[in-house]
C-alpha atoms as an extended CHARMM CRD file, in Angstrom:
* protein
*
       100  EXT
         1         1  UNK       CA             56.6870000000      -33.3170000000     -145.4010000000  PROA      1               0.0000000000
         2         2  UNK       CA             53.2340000000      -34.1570000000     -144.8280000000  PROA      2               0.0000000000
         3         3  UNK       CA             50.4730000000      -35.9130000000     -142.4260000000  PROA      3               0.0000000000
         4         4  UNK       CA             48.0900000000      -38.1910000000     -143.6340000000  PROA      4               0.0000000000
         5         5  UNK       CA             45.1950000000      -39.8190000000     -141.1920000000  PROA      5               0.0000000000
         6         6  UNK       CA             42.9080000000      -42.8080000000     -142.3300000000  PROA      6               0.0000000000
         7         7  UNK       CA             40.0010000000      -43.3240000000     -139.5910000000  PROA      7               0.0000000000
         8         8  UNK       CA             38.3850000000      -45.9610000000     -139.8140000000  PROA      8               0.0000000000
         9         9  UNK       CA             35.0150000000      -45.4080000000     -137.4560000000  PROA      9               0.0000000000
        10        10  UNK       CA             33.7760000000      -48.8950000000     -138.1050000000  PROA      10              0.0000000000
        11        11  UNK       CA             37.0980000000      -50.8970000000     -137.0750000000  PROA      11              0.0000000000
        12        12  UNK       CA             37.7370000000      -48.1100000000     -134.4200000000  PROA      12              0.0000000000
        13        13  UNK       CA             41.3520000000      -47.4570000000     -136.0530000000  PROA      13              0.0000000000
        14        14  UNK       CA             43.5330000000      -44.3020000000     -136.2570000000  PROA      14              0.0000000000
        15        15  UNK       CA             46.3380000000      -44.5390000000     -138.1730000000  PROA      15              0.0000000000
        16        16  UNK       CA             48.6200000000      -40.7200000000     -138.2150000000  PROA      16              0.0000000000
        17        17  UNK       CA             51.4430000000      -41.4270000000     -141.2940000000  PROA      17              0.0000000000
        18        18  UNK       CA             54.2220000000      -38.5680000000     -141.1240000000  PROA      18              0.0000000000
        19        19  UNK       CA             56.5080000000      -38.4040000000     -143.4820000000  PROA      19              0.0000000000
        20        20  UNK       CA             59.8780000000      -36.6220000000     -143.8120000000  PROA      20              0.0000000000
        21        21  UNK       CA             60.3380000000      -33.9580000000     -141.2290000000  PROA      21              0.0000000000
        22        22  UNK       CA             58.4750000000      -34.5940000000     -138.4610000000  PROA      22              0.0000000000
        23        23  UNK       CA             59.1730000000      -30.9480000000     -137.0120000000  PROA      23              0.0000000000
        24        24  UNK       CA             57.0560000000      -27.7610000000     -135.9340000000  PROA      24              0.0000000000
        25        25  UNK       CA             56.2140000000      -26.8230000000     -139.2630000000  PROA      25              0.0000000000
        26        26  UNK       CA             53.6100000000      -29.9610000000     -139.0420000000  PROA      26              0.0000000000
        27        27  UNK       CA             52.0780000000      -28.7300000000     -136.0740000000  PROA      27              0.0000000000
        28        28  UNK       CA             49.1000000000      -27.5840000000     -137.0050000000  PROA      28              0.0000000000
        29        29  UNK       CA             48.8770000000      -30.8560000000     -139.9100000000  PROA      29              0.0000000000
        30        30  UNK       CA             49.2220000000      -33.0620000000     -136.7570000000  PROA      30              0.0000000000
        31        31  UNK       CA             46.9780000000      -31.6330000000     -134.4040000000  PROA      31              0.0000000000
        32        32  UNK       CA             44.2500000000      -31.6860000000     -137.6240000000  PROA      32              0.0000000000
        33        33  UNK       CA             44.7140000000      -35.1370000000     -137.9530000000  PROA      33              0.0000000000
        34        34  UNK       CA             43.1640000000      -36.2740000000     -134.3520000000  PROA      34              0.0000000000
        35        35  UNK       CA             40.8960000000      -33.3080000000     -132.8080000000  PROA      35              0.0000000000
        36        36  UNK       CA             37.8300000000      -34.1900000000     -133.9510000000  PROA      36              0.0000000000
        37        37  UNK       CA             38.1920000000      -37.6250000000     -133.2630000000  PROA      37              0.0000000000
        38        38  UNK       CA             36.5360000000      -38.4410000000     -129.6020000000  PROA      38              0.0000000000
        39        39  UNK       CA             38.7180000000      -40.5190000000     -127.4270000000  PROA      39              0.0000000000
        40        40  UNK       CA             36.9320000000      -44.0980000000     -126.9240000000  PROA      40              0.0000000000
        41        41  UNK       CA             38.6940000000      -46.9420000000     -124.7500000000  PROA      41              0.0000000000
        42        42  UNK       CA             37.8300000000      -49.0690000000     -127.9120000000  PROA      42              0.0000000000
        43        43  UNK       CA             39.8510000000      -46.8690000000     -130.1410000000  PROA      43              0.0000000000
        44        44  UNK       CA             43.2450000000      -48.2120000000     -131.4180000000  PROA      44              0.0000000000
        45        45  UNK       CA             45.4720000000      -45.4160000000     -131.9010000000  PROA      45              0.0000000000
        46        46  UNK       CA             48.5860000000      -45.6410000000     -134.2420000000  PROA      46              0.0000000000
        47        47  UNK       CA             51.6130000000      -42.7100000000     -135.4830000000  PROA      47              0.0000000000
        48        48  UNK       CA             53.4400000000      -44.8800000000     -138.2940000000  PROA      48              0.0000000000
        49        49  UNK       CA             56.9380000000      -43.1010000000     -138.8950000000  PROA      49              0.0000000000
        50        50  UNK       CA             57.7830000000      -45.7200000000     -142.0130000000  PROA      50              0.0000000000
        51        51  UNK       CA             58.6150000000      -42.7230000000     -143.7450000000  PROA      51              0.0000000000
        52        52  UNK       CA             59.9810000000      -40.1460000000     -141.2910000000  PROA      52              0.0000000000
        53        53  UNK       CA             63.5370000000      -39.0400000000     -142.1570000000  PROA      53              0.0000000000
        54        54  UNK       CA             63.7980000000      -36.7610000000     -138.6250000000  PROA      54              0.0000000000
        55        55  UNK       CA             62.1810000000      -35.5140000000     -135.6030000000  PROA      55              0.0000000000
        56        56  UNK       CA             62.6540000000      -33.1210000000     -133.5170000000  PROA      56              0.0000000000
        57        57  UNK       CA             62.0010000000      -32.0750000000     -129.6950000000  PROA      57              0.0000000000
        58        58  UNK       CA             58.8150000000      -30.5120000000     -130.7000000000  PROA      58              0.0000000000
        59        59  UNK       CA             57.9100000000      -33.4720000000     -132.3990000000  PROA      59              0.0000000000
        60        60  UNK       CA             58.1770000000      -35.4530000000     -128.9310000000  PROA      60              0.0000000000
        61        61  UNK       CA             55.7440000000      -32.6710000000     -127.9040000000  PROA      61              0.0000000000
        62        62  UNK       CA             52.8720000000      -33.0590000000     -130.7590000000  PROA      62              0.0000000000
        63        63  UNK       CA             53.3360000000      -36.8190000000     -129.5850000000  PROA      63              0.0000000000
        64        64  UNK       CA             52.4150000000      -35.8250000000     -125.6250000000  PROA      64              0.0000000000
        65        65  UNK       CA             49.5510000000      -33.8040000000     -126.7400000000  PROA      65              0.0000000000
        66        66  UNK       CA             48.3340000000      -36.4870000000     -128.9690000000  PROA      66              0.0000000000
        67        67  UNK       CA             48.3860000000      -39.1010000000     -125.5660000000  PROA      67              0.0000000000
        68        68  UNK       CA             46.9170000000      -36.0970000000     -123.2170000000  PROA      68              0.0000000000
        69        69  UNK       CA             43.8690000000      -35.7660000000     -125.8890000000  PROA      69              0.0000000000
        70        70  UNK       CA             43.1180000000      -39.6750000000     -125.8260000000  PROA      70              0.0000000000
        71        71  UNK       CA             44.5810000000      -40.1860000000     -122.5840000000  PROA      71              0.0000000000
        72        72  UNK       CA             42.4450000000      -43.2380000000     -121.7910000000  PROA      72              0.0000000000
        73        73  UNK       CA             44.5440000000      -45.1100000000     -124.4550000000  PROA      73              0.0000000000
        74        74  UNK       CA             47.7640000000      -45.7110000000     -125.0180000000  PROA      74              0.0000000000
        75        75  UNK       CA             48.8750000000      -45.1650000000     -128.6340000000  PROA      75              0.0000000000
        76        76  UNK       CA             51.3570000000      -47.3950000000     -130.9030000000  PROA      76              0.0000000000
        77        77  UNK       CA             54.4390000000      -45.4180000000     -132.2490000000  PROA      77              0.0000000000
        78        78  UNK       CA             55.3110000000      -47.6470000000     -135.3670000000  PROA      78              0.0000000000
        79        79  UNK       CA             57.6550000000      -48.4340000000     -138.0250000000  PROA      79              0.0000000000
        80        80  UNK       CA             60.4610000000      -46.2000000000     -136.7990000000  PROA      80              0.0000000000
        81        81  UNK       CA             63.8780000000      -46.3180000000     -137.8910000000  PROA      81              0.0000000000
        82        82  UNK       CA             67.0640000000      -47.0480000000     -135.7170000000  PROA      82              0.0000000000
        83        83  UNK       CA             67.6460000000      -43.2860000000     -135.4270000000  PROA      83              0.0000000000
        84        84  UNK       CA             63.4800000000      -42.4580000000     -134.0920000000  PROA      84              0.0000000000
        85        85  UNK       CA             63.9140000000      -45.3630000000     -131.7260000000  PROA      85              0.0000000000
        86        86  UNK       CA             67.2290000000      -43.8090000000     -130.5150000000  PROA      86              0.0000000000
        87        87  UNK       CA             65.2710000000      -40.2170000000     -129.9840000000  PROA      87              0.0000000000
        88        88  UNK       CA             62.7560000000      -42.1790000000     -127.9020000000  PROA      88              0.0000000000
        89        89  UNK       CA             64.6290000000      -43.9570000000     -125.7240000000  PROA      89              0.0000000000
        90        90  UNK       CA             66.9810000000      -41.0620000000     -124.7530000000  PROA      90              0.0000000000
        91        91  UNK       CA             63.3160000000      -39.3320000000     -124.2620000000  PROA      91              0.0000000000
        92        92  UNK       CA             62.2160000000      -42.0950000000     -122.3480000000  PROA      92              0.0000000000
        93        93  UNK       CA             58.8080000000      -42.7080000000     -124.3900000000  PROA      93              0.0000000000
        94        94  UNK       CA             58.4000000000      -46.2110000000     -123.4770000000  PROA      94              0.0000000000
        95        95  UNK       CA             56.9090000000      -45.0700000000     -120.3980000000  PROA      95              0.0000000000
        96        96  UNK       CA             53.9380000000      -43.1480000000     -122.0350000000  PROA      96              0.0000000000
        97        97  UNK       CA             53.9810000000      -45.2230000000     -125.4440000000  PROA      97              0.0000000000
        98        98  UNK       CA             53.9770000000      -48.6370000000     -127.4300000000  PROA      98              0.0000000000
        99        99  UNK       CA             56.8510000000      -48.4170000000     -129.7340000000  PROA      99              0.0000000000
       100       100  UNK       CA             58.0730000000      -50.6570000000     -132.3790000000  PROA      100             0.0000000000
């Protein structure tokens, strides 16, 4: 279990990599890996979940406080598996996020 951010300030990228659990226990990991980064409508925001076996409800929540902190933007939820995708459709994410 882990969280991993590359920003790249140049590019104006933000790339969040979870893998394994993405659960409560990351909470803190998560919330590192953004708040010091100003929002900017240039910024292009991405969670890649390539390597995240599960998530859980407060996992969905880490995800709305992540959009509420750059909430000019809308961030790209990538690389999930057929079981994330299922998590975030019965959660109805597509409304607040691009995911793929």
């Amino acid at each position: 279990m882990s969280i991993t951010q590359n920003f790249d300030s140049e590019n104006h990228k933000l790339v969040i990599t979870v893998t394994g659990s993405f659960n409560f226990s990351e909470y803190r990991s998560f919330r590192d890996a953004y708040k010091n980064i100003t929002a900017d409508k240039k910024l292009d925001i991405s969670v890649n979940l390539s390597q995240t076996e599960y998530m859980d409800s407060s996992a969905l929540g880490m995800l709305l406080l992540l959009d509420e902190h750059f909430n000019t933007q809308r961030i790209n939820i990538v690389n999930c598996s057929d079981y994330i995708k299922q998590v975030f459709n019965i959660a109805n994410f597509s409304q607040k996020f691009n995911i793929s």
